[in-house]
C-alpha positions in Angstrom: 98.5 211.0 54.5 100.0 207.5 55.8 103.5 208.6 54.7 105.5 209.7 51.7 108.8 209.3 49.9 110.8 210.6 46.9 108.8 208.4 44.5 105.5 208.2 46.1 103.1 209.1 48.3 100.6 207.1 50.3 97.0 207.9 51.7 94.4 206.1 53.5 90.6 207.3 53.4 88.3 206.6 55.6 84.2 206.8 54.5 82.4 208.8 57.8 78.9 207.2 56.8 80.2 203.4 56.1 83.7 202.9 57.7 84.8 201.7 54.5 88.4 202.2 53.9 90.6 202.7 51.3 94.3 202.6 50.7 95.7 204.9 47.5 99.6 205.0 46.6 100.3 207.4 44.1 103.7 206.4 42.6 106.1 209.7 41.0 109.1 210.0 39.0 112.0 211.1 41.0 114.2 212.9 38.2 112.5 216.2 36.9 111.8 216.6 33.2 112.0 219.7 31.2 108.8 220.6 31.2 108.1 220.2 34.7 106.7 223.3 36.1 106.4 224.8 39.6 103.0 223.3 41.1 101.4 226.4 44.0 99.5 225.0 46.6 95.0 225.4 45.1 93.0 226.5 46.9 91.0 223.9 49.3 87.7 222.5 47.8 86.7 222.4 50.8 87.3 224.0 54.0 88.7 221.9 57.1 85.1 221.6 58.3 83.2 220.7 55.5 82.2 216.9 55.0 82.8 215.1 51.5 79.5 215.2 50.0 77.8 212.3 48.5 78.5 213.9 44.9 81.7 214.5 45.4 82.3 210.7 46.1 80.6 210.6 42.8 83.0 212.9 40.9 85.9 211.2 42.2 84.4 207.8 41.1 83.6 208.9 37.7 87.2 210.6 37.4 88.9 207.5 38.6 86.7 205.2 36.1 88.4 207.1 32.8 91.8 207.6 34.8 94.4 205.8 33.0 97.3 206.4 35.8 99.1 209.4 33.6 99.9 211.6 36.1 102.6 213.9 34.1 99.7 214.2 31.3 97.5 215.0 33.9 99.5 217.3 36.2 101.1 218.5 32.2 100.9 222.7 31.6 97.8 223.6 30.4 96.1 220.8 31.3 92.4 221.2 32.5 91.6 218.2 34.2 89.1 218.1 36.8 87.3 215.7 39.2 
């Protein structure tokens, strides 16, 4: 994480095999709604010491692709959305 404030958060990845890097802002609303609900810390996908697999990349790309920036539908009760 590069940094992070009330309205959004900013990250910068770096690919191990390539170098290539990438900058990713996610921007939030800063006044709750009513049906915000209490977000508890998932468990890791992977563990500290596990590399990003090449299929993971994948799933992220594929996610992103059909990701049209909605984060309250995404991060919504009930939602099931995956990568």
């Amino acid at each position: 994480m590069v940094g992070r404030s009330r309205t959004m958060w900013a990250f910068r990845l770096t690919c191990p095999m390539c170098g290539a890097q990438s900058f990713i802002a996610a921007v939030v609303g800063d006044q709750p709604s009513d049906d915000e609900v209490s977000i508890s810390r998932p468990e890791p996908a992977h563990d500290d010491n596990t590399p990003i697999t090449e299929d993971d990349v994948v799933a992220m790309r594929r996610f992103l692709e059909n990701f049209n920036g909605d984060f309250k539908s995404l991060f919504s009760r009930g939602s099931r959305g995956s990568v």
